[in-house]
C-alpha positions in Angstrom: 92.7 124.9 78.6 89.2 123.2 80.1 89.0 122.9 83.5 88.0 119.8 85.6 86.0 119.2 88.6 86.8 116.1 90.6 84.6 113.9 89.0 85.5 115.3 85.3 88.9 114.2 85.8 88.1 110.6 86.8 85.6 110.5 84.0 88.5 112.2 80.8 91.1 109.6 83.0 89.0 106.3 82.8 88.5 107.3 78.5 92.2 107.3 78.3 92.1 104.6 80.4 94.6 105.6 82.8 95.1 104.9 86.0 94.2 107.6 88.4 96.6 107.7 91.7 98.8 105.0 91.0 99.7 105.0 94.7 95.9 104.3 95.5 95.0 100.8 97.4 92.8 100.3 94.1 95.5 100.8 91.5 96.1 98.1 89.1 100.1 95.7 88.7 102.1 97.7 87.0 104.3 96.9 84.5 106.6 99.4 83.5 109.3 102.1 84.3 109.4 103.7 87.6 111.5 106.4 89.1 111.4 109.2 92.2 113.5 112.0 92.2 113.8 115.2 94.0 112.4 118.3 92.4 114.9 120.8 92.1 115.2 123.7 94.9 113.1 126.9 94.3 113.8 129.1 91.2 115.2 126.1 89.4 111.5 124.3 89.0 110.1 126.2 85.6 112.9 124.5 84.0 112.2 121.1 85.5 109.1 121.2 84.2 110.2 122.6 81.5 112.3 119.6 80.5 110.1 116.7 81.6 107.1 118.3 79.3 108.9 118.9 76.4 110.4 115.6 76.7 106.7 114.5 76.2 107.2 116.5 72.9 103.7 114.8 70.5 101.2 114.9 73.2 97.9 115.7 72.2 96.6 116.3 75.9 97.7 116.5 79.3 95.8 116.5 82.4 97.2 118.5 85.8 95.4 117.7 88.8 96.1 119.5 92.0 95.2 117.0 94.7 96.9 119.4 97.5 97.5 123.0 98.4 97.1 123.1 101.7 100.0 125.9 102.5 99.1 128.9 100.0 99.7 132.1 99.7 96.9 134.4 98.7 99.8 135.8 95.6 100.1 132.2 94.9 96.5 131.4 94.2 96.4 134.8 92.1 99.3 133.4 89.7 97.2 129.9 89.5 93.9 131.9 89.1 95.2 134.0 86.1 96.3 131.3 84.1 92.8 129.9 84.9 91.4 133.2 83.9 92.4 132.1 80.0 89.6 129.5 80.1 87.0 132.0 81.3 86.4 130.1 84.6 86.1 131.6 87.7 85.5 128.3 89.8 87.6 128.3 93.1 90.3 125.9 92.4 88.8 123.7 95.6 85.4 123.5 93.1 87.6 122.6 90.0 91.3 121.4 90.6 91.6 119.8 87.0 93.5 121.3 84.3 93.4 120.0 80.4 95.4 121.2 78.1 95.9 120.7 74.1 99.4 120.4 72.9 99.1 123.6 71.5 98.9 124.8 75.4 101.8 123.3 76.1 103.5 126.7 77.3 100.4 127.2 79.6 101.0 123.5 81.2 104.8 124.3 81.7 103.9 127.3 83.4 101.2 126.1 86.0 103.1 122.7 86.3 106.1 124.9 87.5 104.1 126.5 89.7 102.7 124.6 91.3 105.9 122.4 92.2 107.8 125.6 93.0 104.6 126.5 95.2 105.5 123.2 97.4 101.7 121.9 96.2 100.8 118.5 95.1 99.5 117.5 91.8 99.6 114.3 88.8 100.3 115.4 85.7 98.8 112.7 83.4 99.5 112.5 79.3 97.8 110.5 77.2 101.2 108.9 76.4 101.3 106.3 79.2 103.5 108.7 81.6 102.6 109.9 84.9 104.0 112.4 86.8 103.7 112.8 91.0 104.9 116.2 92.0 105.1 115.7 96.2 104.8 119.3 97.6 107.6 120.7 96.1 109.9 117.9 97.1 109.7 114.7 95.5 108.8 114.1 91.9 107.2 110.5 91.1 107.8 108.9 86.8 105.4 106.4 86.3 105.8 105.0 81.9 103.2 102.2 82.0 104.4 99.1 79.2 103.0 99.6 75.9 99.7 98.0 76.0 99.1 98.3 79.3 96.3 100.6 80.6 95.4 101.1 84.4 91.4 100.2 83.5 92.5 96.8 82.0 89.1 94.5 83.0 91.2 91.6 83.1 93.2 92.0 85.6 92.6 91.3 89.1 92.7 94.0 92.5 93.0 90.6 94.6 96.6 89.5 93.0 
């Protein structure tokens, strides 16, 4: 696992060209699949993530992104802080909320992804694949599969349409 500041995740998101907060007033049409569904209620969330990750199965990297923690527990930042402790970091996660991780992480990304969700905090989860996930403080889970071809960083089309 590497770990992102702020800017590094724009920078690895506009490479893949994908789009960053598709909910953003600068996001791009989209043309694709699009669902939103509750997360399921504590205890049952390591196996939601569970299942949309490995459902991802092929994935060479995933990005996590925690845009929002803002009700933490101090045990709570320790469970995120020693899974960050793997990648020799010891930036606050306010200095560094990005997560990347190699397929062959992929246990690592269930874990913190669950986490996270079951923590109530906010985060994307973006794959390389064309799928976006939106986890909405522990509530509301956002699926964003972008058409094949399309990429959020697409010069040609227009913000003004």
């Amino acid at each position: 696992m590497r770990i992102f500041t702020d800017e590094e995740v724009v920078l690895w998101l506009e490479q893949h060209s994908i789009q960053a907060n598709p909910y953003s007033k600068n996001s791009h049409p989209f043309d694709g699949f699009y669902q939103q569904r509750p997360i399921p209620s504590s205890g049952d969330t390591a196996a939601f993530a569970e299942s949309l990750i490995r459902r991802e199965a092929g994935f060479s990297s995933a990005l996590l992104h925690f845009t929002d923690w803002a009700h933490y527990q101090p045990v709570q930042m320790s469970a995120i802080c020693a899974i960050r402790s793997a990648a020799e970091d010891e930036r606050l996660l306010i200095e560094a909320p990005g997560h990347l991780f190699g397929s062959e992480q992929e246990e690592a990304l269930i874990q913190m992804f669950g986490l996270g969700m079951e923590f109530g905090w906010t985060a994307y989860l973006y794959f390389e694949t064309e799928l976006t996930y939106l986890a909405w403080e522990g509530e509301l889970l956002d699926e964003w599969r972008i058409g094949p071809g399309q990429r959020g960083f697409d010069i040609s089309m227009s913000q003004d349409s």
